[in-house]
Structures are given as C-alpha cells and as structure tokens.
ZANU-949632 format. One line per field, with one value per atom (N, C-alpha, C): atom name; x, z, y. Coordinates in nm, 2 decimals. Atoms other than C-alpha are relative to their C-alpha. Example, Ala and Ser with C-alpha at 12.3 -4.5 7.8 and 13.67 -1.06 7.14 Angstrom:
at: N, CA, C, N, CA, C
px: 0.09, 1.23, 0.09, -0.09, 1.37, -0.08
pz: 0.00, 0.78, 0.00, 0.00, 0.71, 0.08
py: -0.12, -0.45, 0.12, -0.11, -0.11, 0.11
END
This chain:
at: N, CA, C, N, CA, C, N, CA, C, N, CA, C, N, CA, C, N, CA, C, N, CA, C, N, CA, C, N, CA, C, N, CA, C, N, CA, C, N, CA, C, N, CA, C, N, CA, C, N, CA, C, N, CA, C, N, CA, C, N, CA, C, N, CA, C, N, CA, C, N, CA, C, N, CA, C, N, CA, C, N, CA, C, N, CA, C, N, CA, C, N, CA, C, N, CA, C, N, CA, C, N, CA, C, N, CA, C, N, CA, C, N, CA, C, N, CA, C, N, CA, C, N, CA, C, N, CA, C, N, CA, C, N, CA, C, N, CA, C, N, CA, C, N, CA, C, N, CA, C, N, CA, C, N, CA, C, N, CA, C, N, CA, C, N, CA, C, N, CA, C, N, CA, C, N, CA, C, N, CA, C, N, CA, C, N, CA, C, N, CA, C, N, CA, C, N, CA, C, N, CA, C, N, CA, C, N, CA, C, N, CA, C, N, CA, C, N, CA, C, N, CA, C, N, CA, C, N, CA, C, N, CA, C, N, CA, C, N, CA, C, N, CA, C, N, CA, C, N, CA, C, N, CA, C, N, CA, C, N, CA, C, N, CA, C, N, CA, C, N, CA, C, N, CA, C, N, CA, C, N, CA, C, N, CA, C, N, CA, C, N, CA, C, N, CA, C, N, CA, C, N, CA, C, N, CA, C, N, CA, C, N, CA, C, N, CA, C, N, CA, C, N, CA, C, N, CA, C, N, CA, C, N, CA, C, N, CA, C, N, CA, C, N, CA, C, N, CA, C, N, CA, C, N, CA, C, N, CA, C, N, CA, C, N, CA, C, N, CA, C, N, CA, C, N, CA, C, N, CA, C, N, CA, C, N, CA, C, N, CA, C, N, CA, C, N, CA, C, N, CA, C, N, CA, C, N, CA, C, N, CA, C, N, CA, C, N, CA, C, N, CA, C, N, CA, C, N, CA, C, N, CA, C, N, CA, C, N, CA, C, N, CA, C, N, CA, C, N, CA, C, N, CA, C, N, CA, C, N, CA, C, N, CA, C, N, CA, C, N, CA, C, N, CA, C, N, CA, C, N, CA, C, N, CA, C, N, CA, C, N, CA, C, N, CA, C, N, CA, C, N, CA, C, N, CA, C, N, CA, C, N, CA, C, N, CA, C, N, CA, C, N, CA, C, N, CA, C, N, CA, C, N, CA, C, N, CA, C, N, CA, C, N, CA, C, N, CA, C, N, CA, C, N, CA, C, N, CA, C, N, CA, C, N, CA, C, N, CA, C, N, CA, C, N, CA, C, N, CA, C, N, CA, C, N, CA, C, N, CA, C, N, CA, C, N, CA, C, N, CA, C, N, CA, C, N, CA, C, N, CA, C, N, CA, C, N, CA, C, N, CA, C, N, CA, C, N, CA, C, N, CA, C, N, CA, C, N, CA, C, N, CA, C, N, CA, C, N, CA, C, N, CA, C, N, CA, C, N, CA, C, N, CA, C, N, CA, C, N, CA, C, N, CA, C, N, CA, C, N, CA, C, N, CA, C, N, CA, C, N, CA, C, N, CA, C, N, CA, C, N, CA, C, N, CA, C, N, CA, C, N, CA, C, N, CA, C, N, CA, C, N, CA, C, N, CA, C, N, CA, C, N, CA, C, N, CA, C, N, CA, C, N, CA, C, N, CA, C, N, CA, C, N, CA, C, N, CA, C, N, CA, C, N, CA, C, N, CA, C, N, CA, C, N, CA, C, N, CA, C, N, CA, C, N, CA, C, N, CA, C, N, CA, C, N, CA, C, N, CA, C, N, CA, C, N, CA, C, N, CA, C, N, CA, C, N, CA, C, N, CA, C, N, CA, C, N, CA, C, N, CA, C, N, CA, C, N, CA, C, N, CA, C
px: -0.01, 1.99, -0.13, 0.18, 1.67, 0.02, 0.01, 1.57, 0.02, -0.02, 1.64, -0.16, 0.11, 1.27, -0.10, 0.08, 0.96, -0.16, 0.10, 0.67, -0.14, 0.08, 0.32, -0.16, 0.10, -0.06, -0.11, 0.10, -0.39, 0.01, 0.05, -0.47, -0.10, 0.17, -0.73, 0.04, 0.02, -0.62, 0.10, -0.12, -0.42, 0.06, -0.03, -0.44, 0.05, -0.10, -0.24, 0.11, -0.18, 0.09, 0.07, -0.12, 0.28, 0.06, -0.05, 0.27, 0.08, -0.04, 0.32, 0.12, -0.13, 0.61, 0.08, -0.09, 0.76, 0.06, -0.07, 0.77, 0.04, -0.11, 0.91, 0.14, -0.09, 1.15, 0.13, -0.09, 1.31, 0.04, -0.14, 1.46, 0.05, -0.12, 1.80, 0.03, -0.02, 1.72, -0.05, 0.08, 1.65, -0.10, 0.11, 1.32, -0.07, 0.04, 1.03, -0.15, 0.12, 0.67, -0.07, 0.07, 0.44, -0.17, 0.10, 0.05, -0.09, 0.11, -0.21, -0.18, 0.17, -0.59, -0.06, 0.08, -0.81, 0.01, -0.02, -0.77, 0.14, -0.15, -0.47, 0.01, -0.03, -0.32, 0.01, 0.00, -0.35, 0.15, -0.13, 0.04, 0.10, -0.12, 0.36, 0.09, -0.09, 0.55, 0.12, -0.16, 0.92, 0.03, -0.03, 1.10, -0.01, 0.01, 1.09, -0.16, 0.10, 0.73, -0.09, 0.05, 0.52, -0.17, 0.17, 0.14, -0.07, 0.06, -0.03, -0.15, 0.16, -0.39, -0.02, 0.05, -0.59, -0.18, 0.15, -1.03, -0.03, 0.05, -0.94, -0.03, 0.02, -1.04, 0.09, -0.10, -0.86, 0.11, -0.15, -0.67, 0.07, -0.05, -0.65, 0.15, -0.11, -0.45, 0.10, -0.13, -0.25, 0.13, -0.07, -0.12, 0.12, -0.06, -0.06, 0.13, -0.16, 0.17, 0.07, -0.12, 0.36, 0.11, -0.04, 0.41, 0.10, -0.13, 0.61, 0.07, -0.11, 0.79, 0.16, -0.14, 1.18, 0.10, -0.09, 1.29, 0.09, 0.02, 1.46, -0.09, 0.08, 1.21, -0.14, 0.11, 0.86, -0.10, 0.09, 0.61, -0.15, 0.16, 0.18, -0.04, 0.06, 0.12, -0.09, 0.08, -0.18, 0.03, -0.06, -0.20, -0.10, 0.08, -0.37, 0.11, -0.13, -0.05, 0.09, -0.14, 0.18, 0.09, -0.13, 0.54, 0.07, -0.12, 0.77, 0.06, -0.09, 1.08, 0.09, -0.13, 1.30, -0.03, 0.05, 1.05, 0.02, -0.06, 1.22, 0.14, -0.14, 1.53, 0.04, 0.05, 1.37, -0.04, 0.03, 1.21, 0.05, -0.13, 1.50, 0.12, -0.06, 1.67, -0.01, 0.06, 1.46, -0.01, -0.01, 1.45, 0.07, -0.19, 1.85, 0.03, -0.05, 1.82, -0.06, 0.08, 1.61, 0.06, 0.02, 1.59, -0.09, 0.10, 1.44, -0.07, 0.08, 1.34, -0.13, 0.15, 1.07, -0.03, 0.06, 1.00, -0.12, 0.10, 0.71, 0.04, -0.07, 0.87, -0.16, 0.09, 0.53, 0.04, -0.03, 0.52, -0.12, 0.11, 0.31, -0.13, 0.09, -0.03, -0.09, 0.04, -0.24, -0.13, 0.11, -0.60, 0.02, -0.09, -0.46, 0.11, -0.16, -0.17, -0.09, 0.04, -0.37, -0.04, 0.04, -0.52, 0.13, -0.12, -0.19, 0.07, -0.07, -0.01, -0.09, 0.12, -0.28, 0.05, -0.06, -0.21, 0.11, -0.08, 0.14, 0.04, -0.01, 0.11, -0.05, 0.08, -0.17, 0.10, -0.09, 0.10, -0.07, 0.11, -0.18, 0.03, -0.08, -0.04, -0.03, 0.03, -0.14, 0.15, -0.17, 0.23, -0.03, -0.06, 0.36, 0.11, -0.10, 0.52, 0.02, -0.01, 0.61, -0.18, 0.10, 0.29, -0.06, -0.01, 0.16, 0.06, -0.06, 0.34, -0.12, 0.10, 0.16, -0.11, 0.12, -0.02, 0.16, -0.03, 0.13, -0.09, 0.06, 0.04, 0.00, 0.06, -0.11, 0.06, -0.01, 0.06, -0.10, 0.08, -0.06, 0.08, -0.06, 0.17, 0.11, -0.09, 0.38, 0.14, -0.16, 0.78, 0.05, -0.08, 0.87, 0.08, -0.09, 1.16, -0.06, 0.13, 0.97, 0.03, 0.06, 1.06, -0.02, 0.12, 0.91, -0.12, 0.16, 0.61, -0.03, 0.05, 0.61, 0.04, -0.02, 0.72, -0.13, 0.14, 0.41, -0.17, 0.05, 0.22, -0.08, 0.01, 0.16, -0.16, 0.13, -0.22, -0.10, 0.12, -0.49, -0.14, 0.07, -0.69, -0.16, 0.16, -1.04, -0.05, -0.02, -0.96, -0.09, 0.04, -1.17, 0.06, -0.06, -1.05, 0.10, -0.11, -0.83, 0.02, 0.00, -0.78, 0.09, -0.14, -0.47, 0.09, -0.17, -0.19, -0.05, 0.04, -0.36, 0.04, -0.06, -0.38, 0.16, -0.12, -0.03, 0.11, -0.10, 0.10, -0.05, 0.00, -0.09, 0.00, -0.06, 0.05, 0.14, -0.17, 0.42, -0.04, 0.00, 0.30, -0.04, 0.00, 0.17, 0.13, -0.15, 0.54, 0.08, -0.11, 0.68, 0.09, -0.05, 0.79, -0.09, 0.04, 0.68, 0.00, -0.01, 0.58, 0.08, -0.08, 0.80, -0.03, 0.02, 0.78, 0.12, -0.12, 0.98, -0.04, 0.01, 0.99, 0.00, 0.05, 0.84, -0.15, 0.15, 0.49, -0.08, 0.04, 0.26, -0.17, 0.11, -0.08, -0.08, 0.05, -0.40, -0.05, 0.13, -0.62, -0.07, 0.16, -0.97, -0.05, 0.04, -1.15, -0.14, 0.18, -1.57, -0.03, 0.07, -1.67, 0.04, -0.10, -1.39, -0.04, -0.05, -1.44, 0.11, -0.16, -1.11, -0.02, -0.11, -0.91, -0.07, 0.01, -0.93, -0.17, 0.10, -1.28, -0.10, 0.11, -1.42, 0.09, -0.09, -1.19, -0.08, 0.13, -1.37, -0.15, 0.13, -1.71, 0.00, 0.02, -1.60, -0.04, 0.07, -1.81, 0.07, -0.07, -1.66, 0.09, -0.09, -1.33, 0.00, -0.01, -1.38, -0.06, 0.05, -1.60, 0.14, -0.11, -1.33, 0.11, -0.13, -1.08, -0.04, 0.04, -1.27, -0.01, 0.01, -1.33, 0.15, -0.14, -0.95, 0.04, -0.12, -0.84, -0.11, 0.07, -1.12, 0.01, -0.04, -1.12, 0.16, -0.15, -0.74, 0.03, -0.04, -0.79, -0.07, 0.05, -0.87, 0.06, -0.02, -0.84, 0.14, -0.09, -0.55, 0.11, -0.11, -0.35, -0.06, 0.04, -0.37, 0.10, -0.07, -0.32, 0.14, -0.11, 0.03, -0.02, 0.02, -0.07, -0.10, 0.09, -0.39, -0.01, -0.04, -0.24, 0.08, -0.13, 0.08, -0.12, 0.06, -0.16, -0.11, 0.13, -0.48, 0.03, 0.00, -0.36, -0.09, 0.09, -0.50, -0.09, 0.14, -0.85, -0.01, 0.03, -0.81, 0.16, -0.08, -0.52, 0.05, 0.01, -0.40, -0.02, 0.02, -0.53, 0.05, -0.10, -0.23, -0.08, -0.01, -0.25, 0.08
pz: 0.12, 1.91, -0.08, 0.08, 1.73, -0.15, 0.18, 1.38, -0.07, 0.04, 1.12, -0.07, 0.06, 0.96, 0.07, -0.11, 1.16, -0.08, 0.11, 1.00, 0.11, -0.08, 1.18, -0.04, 0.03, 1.19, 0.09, -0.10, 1.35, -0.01, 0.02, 1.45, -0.03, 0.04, 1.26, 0.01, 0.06, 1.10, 0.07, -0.05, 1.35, -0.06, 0.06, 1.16, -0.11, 0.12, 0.88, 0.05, -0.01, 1.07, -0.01, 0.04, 1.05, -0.11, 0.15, 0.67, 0.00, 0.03, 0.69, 0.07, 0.00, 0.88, -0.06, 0.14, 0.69, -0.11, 0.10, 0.41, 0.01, 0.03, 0.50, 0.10, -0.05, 0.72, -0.13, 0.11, 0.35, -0.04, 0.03, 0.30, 0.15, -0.08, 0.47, 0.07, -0.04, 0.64, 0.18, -0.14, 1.04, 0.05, -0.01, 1.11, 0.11, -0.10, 1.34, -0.05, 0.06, 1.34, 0.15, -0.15, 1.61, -0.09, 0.11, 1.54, 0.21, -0.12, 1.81, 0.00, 0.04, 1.85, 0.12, -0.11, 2.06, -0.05, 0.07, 1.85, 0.02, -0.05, 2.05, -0.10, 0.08, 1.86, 0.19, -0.06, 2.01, 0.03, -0.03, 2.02, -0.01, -0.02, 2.05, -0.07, 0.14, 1.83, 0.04, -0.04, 1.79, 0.06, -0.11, 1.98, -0.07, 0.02, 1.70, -0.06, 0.01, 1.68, 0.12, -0.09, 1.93, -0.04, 0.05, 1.98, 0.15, -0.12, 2.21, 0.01, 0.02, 2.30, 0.03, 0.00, 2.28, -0.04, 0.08, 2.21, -0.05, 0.15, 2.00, -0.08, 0.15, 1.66, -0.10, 0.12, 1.38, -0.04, 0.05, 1.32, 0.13, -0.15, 1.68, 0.02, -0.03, 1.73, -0.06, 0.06, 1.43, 0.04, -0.12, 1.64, 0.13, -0.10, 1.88, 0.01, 0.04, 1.72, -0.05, 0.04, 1.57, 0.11, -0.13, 1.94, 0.01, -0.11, 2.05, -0.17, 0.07, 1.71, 0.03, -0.04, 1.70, -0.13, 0.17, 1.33, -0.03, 0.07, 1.16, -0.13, 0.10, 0.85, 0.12, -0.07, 0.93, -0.12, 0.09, 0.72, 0.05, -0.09, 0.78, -0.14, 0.10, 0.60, 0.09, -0.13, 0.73, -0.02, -0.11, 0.89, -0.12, 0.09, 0.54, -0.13, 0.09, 0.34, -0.01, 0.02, 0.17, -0.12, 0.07, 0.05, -0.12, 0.03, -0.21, 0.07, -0.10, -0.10, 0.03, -0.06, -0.07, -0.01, 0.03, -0.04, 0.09, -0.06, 0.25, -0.04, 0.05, 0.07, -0.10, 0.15, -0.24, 0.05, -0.04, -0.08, 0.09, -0.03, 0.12, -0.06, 0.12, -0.16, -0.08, 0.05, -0.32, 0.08, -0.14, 0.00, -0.02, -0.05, 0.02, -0.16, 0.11, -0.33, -0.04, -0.02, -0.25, 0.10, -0.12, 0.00, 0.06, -0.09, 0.28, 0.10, -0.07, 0.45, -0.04, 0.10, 0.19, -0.09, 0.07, 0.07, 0.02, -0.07, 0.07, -0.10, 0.11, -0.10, 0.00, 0.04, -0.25, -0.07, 0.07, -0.44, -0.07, 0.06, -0.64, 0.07, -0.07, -0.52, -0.14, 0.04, -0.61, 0.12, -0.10, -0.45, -0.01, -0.06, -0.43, -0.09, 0.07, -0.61, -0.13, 0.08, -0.85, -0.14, 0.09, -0.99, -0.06, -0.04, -0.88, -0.18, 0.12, -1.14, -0.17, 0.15, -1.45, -0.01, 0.08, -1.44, 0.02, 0.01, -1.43, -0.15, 0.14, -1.78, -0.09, 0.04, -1.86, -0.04, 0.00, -1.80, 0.10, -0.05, -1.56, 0.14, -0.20, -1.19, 0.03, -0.07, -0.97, 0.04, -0.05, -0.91, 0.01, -0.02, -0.84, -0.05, 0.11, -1.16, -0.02, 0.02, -1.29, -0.01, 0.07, -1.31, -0.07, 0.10, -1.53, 0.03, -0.02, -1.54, 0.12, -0.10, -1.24, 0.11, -0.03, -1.10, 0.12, -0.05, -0.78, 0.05, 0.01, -0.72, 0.17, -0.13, -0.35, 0.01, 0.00, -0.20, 0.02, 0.00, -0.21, 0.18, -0.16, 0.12, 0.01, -0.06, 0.31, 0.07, -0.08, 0.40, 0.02, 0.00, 0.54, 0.11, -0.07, 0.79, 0.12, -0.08, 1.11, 0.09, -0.05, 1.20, -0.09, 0.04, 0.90, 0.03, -0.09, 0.99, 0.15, -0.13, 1.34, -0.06, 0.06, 1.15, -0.07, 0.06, 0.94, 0.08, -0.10, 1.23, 0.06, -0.01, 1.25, -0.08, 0.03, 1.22, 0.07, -0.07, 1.24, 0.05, -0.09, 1.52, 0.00, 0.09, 1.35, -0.07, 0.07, 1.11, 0.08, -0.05, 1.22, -0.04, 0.07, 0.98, -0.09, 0.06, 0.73, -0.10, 0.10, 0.45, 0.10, -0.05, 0.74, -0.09, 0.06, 0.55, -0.18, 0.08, 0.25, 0.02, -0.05, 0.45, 0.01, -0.06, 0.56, -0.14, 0.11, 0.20, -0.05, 0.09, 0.07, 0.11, -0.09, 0.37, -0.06, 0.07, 0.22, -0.17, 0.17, -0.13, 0.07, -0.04, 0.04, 0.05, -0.05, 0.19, -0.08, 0.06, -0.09, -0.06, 0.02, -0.09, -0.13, 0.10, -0.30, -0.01, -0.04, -0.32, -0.14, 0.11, -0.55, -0.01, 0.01, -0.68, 0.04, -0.06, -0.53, -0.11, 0.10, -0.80, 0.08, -0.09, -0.53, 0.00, 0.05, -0.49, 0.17, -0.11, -0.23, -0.01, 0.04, -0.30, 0.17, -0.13, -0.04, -0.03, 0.01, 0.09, 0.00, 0.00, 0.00, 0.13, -0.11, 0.32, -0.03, -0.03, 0.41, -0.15, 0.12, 0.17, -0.12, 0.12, -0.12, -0.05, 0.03, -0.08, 0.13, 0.04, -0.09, 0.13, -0.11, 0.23, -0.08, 0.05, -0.04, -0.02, 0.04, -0.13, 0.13, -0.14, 0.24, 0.04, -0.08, 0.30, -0.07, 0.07, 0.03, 0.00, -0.05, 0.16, 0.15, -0.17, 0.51, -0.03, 0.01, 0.49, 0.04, -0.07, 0.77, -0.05, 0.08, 0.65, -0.13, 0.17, 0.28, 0.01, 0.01, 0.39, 0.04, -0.10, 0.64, -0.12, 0.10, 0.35, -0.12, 0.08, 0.11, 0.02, -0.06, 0.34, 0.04, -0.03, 0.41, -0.15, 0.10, 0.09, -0.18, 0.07, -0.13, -0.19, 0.18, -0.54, -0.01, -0.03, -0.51, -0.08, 0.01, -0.57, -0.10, 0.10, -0.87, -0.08, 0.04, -0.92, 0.03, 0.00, -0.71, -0.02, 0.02, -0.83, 0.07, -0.08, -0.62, -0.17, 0.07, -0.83, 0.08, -0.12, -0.66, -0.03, 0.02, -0.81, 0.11, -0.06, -0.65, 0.20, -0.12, -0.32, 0.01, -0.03, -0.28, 0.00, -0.01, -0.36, 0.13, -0.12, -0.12, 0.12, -0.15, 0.14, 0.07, -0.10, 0.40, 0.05, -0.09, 0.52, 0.13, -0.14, 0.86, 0.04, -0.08, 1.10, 0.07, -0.06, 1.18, 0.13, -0.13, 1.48, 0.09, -0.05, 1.66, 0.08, -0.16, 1.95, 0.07
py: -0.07, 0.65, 0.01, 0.02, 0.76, -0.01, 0.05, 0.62, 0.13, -0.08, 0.80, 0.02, -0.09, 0.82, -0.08, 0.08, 0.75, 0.04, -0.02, 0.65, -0.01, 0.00, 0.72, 0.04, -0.04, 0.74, -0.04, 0.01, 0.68, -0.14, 0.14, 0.32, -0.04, 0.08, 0.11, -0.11, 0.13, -0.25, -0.03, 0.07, -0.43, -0.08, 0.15, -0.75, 0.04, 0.00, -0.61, 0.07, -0.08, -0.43, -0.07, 0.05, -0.72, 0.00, 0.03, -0.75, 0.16, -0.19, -0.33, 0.02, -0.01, -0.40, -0.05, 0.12, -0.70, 0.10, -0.09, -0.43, 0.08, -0.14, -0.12, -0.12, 0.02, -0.34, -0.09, 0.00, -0.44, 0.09, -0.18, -0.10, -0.01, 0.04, -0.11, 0.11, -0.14, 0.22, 0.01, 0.02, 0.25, 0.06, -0.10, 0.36, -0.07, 0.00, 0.33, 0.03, -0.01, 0.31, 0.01, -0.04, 0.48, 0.02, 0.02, 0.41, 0.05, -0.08, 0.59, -0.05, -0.02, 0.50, -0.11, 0.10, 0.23, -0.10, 0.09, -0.01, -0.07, 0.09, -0.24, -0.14, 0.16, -0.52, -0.13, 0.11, -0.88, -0.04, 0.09, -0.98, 0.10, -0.09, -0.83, 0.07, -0.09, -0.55, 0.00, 0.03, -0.57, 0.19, -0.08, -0.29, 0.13, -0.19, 0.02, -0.06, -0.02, -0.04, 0.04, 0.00, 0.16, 0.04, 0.01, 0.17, 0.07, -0.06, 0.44, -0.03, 0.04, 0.38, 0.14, -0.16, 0.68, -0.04, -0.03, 0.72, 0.07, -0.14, 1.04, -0.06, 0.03, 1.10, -0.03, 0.04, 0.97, 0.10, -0.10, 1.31, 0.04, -0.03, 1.36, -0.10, 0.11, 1.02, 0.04, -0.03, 1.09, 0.10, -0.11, 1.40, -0.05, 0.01, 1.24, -0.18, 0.06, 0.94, 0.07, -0.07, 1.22, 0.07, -0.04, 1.38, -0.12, 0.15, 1.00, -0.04, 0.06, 1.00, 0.12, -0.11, 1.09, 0.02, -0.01, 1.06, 0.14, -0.08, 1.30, 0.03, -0.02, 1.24, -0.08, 0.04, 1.17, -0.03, 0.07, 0.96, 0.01, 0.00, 1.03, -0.12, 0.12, 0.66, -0.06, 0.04, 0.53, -0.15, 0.14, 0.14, -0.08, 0.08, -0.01, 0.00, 0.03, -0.01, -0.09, 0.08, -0.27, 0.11, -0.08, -0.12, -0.06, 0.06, -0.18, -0.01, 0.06, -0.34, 0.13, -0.12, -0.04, 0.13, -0.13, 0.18, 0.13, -0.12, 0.42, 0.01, -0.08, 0.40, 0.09, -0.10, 0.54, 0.15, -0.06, 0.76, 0.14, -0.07, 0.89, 0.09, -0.06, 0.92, 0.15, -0.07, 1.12, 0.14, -0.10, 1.36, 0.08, -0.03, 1.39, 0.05, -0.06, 1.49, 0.15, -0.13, 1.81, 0.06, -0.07, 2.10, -0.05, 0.02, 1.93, 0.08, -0.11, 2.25, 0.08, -0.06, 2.32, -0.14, 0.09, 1.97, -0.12, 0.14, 1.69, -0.08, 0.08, 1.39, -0.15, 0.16, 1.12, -0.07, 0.11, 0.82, -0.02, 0.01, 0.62, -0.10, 0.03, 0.49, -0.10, 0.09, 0.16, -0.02, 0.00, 0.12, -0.21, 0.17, -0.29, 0.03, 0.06, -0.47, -0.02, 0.03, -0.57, 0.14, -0.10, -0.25, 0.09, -0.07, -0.09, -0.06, 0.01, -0.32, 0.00, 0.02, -0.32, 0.19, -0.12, 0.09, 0.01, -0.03, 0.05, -0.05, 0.03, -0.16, 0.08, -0.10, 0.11, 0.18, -0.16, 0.40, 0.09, -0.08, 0.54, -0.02, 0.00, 0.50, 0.13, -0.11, 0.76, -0.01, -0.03, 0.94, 0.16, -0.16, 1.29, 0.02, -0.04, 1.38, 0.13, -0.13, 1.74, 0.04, -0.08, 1.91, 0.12, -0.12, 2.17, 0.10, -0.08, 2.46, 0.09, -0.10, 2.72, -0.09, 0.11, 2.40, -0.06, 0.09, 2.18, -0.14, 0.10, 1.82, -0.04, 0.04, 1.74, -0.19, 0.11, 1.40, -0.08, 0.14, 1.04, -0.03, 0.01, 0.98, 0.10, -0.16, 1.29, -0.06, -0.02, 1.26, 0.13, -0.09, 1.51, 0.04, -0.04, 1.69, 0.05, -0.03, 1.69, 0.17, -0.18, 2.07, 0.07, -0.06, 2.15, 0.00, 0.07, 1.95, 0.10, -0.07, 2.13, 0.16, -0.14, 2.50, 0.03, 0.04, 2.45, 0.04, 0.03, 2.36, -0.08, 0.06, 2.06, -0.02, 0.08, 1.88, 0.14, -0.11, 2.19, -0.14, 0.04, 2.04, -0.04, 0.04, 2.07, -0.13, 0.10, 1.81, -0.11, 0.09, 1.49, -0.13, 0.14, 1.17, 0.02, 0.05, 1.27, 0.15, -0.12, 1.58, 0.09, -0.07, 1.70, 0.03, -0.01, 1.59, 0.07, -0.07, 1.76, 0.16, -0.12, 2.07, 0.05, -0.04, 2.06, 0.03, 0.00, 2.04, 0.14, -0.15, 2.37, 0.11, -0.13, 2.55, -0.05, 0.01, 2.41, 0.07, -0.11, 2.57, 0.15, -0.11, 2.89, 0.05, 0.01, 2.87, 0.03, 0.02, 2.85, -0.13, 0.07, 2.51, -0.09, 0.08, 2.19, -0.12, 0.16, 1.82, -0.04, 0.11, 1.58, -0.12, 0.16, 1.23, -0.06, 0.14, 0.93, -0.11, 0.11, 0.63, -0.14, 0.11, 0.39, -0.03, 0.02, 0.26, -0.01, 0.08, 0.17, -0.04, 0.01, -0.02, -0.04, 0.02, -0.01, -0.12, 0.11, -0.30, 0.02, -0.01, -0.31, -0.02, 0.02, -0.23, 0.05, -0.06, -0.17, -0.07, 0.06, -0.44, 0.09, -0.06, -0.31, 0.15, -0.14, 0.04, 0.03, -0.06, 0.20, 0.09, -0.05, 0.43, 0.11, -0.05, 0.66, 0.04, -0.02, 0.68, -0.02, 0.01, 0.65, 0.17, -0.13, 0.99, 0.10, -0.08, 1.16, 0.00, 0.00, 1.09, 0.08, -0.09, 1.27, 0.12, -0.12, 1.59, 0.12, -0.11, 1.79, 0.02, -0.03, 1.75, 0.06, -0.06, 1.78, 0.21, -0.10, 2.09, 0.14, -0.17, 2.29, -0.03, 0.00, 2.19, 0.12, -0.09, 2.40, 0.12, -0.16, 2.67, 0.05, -0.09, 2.69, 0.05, -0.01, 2.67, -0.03, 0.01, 2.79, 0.01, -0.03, 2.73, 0.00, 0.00, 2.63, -0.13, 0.11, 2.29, -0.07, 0.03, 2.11, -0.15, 0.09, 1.73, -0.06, 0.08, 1.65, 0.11, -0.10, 1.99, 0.14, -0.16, 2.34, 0.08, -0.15, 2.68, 0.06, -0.05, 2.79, 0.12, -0.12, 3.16, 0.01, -0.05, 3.17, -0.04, 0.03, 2.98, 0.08, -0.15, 3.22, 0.14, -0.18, 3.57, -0.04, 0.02, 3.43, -0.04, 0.08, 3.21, -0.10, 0.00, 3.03, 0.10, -0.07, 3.15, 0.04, -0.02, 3.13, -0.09, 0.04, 3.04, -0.10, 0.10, 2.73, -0.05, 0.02, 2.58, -0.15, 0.12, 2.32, -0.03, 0.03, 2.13, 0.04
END
C-alpha cells in the first residue's frame, strides 16, 4: 500500500536523517522518505525510507527521488531539516482543507531553533500568511498533489542546486493556482561554518540567474506580482526530464 505523503530531495547530510526522521515520524500520518545523491549513509534506514545513489546534480537527484516516490502528496524538503511534532498532520490538514489541484500548502521557517524561536516571541517568523492584495507569497517548503507536480512539469532540468521548487510554484500562480500557509514550523541546521541552506541557495548564480530570466521583474522579496505573472508568463518553456 503506498504512503500517503512522500517527502523527498537531493542527498547531502547523512548524519542528520535520523533526527529528520525521528521528527516527521511524530505525525501519526504514513509517509515515506526517498533522498537521491552520492552521498550513501553509513547504517541502515527503516523500510519507508529509501536512498538512491546517483553523481547528478543536486536538482537532477531531486528529480530523480521524486521519480521512486508513490505518495499521494509530495513534500521537496531538503535533508537539513528538523520538524515540529505533527508537522505532516498540520500540514495535511491544511491541504484537505483546499483545492488540492491548484494548491502549494508551506509553513513556517527558522534558519535554527534558536533563531526560529526568538522570532516567534518577535512576531517575525518567516510564514506564508495572506499577502498583499495582487501579490502571492513563494514557499519556504512545497506540499503538493504529485499529478499536479507532474501537470506542471515537474523540475525544469536546467536548474543546477535549487530555485526549482521556486519555479514550480510561479508556474502554479501562472495557472492560476496558489500557495497557503500551514501553522507548522520547521527550523534549518547551521551548515558551511553557520552559513544557512538558505543563504548558500542565494549565492547560486546560474540558478538565481535562469530564475530571473524565466520569470523576469515578477519577484520581489519572497512575493511574485500575480498580475504581471498571469498577463506575461513564463519566458521560455519548461524543460522536464
């Protein structure tokens, strides 16, 4: 019987999947975790955890753990994440309370636990709340219904390390559809001498560049124009594997 949501991404940080499983395996929900890259763990994953070896690139692999997942939802959370405890039930929730045929369901994001909780006393947590009126808000992590995900068209192939699951969301606003917030969390670990997942993604060139060339003057601090996404479009044509 396949899980019902299958969470997946490129392989980097072996030495932290057990904690990353420990925590989504506190939501009482059946899932599954497929992680792709060259980077093999030392010891043994329990049975819905699979691990392909691959020497693609970082968006390449991600591709290709999405290819060996079977969910009906599909999670692009990369392999440097701890969860709240019930953070795919929240999550799910939050889903089953939308049109999942046009939805991306995020949460809220913490570059650790620590910072994570100082802006939750601050009021200042990075979330995906209503946003301005004419304005959508680009996820922090992507759930979504994986024959949207493949309707869409999956991971354009260009991509090298990461700014995909970006793409894939302002083809769901070009669509018509829309990301929402989940009232869950998830904080990263400090990696590369405590610079941030986050802040090594926005230093990738290529990416950041072909993101600008798809989806030029659109984006602005984390929110796309949905006026000027819906009238312009994508630049150029997505290109699958």
């Amino acid at each position: 019987m396949s899980p019902l949501i299958s969470v997946f991404c490129q392989a980097i940080y072996t030495d932290y999947w057990q904690e990353t499983y420990d925590t989504l395996s506190k939501s009482k929900v059946d899932f599954e975790i497929v992680y792709a890259g060259h980077v093999a763990p030392s010891y043994i994953l329990p049975s819905n955890f699979k691990f392909i070896f691959t020497h693609s690139a970082p968006a390449a692999s991600a591709h290709i753990a999405f290819s060996q997942t079977s969910g009906k939802y599909v999670i692009f959370s990369p392999d440097d994440l701890v969860y709240e405890n019930d953070f795919l039930h929240e999550m799910l929730h939050t889903m089953q309370s939308h049109d999942d045929t046009k939805t991306i369901v995020s949460c809220y994001y913490g570059e650790s636990e620590k910072i994570y909780l100082r802006a939750i006393e601050k009021g200042n947590a990075r979330y995906i709340e209503v946003p301005p009126h004419g304005f959508g808000a680009l996820p922090i992590i992507a759930m979504m219904n994986r024959n949207l995900f493949m309707d869409l068209g999956g991971i354009d192939k260009r991509f090298l390390l990461g700014r995909f699951d970006l793409d894939i969301a302002m083809r769901l606003f070009s669509a018509g559809g829309n990301v929402v917030g989940s009232p869950t969390w998830v904080y990263e670990r400090p990696r590369c001498h405590g610079v941030t997942r986050l802040k090594r993604r926005k230093g990738n060139a290529n990416d950041k560049k072909l993101f600008n060339y798809l989806w030029p003057n659109m984006v602005f601090g984390g929110l796309c124009d949905l006026n000027r996404v819906k009238k312009n479009g994508r630049s150029d044509a997505v290109r699958s594997y």
